[in-house]
N, C-alpha and C positions, 0 to 999 in steps of 0.2 A: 516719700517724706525725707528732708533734711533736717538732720539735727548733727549739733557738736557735743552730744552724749554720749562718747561712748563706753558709758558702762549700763547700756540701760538690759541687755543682755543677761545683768548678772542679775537684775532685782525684778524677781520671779512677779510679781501685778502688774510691772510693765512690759514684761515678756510676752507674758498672756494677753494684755489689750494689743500688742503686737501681732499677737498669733490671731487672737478670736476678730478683729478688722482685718484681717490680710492686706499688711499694711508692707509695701516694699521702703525697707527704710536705707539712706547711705547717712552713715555716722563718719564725723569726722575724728581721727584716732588722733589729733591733739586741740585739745579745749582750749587752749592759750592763745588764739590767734585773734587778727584783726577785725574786723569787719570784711576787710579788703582783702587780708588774707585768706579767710572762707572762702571770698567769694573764688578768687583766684585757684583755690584749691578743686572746691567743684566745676571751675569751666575746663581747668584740665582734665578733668575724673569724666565729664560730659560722655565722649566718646564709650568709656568701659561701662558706665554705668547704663546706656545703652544698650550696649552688649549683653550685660548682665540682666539687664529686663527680658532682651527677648530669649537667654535662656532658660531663667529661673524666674518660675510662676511665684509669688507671695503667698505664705509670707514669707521673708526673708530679712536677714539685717548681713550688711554687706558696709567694712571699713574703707572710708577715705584718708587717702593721707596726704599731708601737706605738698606733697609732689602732684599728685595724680592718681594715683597708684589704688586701686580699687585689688580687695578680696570678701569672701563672705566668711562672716564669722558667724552665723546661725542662717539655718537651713530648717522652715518648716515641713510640713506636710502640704503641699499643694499639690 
């Protein structure tokens, strides 16, 4: 799942629909962008976010940033 929420980590109902669908999410770590710049942001992210699948089973929530730049900021139990 893509979204440019990322604070949905901190508000515990949406954590949990997170967890309980093992949902592998990439948030984008700045809300303020274009359309274009989204999109731009995850074709560069493409490759790690890849990566990141085939290491890490969901759930998980893992930050995008406007460069490319992927890390995970929540780590379920999968």
């Amino acid at each position: 799942m893509l979204t440019k929420d990322d604070r949905i980590r901190y508000r515990s109902t949406e954590l949990a629909a997170v967890v309980s669908a093992r949902v592998a999410l990439f948030a984008l770590s700045s809300g303020n962008l274009t359309g274009e710049e989204m999109a731009q942001a995850f074709v560069a992210a493409l490759p790690r976010m890849v990566r990141v699948l085939a290491k890490h089973p969901p759930p998980f929530i893992a930050k995008v940033t406007r460069s490319g730049e992927v890390s995970m900021v929540f780590i379920g139990d999968g």
